[in-house]
C-alpha positions as CSV (number, residue, x, y, z in Angstrom):
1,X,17.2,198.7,16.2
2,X,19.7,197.6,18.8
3,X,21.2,199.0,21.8
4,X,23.7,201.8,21.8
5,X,23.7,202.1,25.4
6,X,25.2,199.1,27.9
7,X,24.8,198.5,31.6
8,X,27.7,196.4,32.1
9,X,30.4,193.8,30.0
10,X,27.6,190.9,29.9
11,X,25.9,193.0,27.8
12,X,28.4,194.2,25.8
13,X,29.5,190.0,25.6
14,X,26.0,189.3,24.2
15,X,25.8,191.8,21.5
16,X,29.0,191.3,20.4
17,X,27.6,187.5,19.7
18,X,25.0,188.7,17.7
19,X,27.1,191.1,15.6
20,X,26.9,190.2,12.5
21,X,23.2,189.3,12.5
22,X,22.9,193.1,13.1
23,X,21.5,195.6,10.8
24,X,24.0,198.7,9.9
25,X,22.3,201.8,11.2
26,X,23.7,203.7,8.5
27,X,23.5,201.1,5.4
28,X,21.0,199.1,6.7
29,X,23.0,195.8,5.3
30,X,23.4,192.5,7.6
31,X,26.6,190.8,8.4
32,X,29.1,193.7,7.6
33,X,29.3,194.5,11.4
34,X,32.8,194.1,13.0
35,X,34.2,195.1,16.3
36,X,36.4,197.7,15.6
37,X,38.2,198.8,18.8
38,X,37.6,200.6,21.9
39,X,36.3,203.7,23.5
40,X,38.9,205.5,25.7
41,X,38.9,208.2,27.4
42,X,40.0,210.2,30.7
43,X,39.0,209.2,34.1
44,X,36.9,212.2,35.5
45,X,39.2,211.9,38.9
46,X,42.3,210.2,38.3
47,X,44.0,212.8,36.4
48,X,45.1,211.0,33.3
49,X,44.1,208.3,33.8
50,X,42.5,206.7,31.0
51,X,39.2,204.0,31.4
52,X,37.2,202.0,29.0
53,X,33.6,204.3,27.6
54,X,32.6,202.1,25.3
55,X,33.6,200.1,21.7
56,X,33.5,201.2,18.3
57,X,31.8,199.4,15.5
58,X,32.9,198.9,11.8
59,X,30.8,198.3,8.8
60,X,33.6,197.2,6.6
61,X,33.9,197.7,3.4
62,X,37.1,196.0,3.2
63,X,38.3,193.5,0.2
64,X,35.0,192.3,-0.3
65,X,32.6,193.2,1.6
66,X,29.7,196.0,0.7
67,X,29.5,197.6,4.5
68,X,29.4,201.4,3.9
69,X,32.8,201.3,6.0
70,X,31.2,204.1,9.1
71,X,31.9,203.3,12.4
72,X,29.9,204.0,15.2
73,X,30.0,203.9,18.9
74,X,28.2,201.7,21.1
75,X,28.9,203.0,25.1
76,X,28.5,201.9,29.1
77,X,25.5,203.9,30.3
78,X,27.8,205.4,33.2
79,X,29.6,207.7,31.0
80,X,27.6,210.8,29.1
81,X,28.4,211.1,25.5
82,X,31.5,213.5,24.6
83,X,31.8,214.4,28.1
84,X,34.6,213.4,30.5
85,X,32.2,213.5,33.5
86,X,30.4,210.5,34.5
87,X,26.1,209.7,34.8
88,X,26.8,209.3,38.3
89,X,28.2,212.7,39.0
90,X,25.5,214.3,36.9
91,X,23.1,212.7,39.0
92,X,24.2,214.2,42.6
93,X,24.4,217.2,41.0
94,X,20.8,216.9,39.8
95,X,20.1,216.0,43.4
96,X,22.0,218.5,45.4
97,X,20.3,221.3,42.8
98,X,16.7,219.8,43.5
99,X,17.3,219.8,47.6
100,X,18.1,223.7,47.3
101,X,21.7,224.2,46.3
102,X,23.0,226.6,43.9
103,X,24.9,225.5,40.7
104,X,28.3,226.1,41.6
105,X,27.5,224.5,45.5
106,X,25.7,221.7,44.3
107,X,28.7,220.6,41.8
108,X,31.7,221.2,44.1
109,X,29.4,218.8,46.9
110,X,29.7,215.9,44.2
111,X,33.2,215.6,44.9
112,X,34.2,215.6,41.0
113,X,37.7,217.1,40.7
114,X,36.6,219.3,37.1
115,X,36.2,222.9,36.6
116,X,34.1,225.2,37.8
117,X,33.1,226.3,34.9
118,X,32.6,222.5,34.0
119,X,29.2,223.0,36.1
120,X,28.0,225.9,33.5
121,X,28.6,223.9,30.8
122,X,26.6,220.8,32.1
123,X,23.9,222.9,33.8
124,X,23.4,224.7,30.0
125,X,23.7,221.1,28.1
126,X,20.9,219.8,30.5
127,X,18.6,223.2,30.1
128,X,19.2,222.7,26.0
129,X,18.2,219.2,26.2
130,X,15.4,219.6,28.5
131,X,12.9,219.4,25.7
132,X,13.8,215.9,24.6
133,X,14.2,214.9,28.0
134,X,10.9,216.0,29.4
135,X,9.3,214.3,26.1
136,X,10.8,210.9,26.5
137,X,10.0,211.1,30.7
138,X,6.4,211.8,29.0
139,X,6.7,208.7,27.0
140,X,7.1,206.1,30.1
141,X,5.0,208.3,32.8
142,X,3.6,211.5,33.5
143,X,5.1,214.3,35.5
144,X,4.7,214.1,39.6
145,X,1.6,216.4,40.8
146,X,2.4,220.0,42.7
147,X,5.3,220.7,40.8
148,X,4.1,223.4,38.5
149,X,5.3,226.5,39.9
150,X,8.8,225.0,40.1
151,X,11.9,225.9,38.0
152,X,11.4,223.9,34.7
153,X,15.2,222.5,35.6
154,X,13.7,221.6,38.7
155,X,10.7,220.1,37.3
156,X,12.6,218.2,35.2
157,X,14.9,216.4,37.2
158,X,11.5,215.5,39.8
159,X,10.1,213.9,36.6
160,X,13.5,211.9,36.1
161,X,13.6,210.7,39.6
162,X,9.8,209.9,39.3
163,X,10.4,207.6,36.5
164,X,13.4,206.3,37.9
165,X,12.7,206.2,41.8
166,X,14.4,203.0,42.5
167,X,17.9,203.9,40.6
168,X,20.9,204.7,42.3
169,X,21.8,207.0,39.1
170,X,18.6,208.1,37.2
171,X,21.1,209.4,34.3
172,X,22.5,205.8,34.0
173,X,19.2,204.5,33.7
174,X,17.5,206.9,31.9
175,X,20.3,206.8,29.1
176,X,20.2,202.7,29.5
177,X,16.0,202.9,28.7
178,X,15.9,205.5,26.1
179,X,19.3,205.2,24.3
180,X,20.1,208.3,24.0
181,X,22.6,210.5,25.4
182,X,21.3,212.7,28.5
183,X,23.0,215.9,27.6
């Protein structure tokens, strides 16, 4: 299987050379890839502005060609998946919950011009997804000692910072390693 998640454009560059040496994850055929367009979206603090997420990706089915004609995304590991905040946002407010902060404090310290209620909503996506999270943290190492009696939230974004101690945005990296979407 190939990537799904990018760190940056060389990359994107490379797999984009290999395309059509790619297996469809839907069809599982070769050489029906094409590039199909990109991934916009809205900036999370310019208003509406609109930035690059990602590209799509085309099995075509066109003339003739025996793709399944799906589409599906490939996207830059800074942006979560369906979501107009960015990995880097989630991760200070991961942080500013773990030193102590309440929900609502620790999301209006990140700076991000969203909602409040935009906190609840990515505060619940993280506790839903906890499960797989904490399973594929499991997978690479296991969870720092002494943190037991914690809030499982809590003890979940240790573990992610654990694996990740060196990353400036553990989301980014943690959604660049597994490929898979954080929330």
């Amino acid at each position: 299987m190939f990537k799904l998640y990018f760190d940056n454009l060389e990359e994107v560059v490379d797999f984009f050379s290999r395309l059509k040496l790619l297996i469809c994850p839907h069809c599982r055929r070769i050489g029906f890839l094409i590039r199909h367009g990109s991934l916009n979206g809205n900036a999370e603090d310019q208003g509406s502005a609109i930035i690059k997420r990602g590209y799509r990706i085309f099995c075509s089915n066109r003339n003739r060609r025996k793709g399944c004609g799906r589409t599906f995304p490939i996207l830059y590991s800074t942006f979560i998946k369906n979501r107009t905040v960015t990995a880097k946002t989630v991760s200070r407010f991961l942080a500013n919950i773990v030193s102590g902060m309440n929900r609502l404090k620790a999301f209006t310290k990140t700076g991000s011009s969203l909602t409040v209620s935009s906190c609840y909503r990515i505060f619940n996506g993280i506790k839903l997804a906890q499960a797989r999270i904490r399973t594929l943290l499991l997978s690479a190492q296991p969870p720092p000692e002494g943190v037991g009696l914690l809030d499982p939230v809590v003890q979940t974004i240790l573990h992610l910072n654990s694996v990740f101690p060196l990353s400036s945005c553990p989301v980014s990296s943690f959604q660049s390693r597994f490929q898979v979407s954080f929330i």
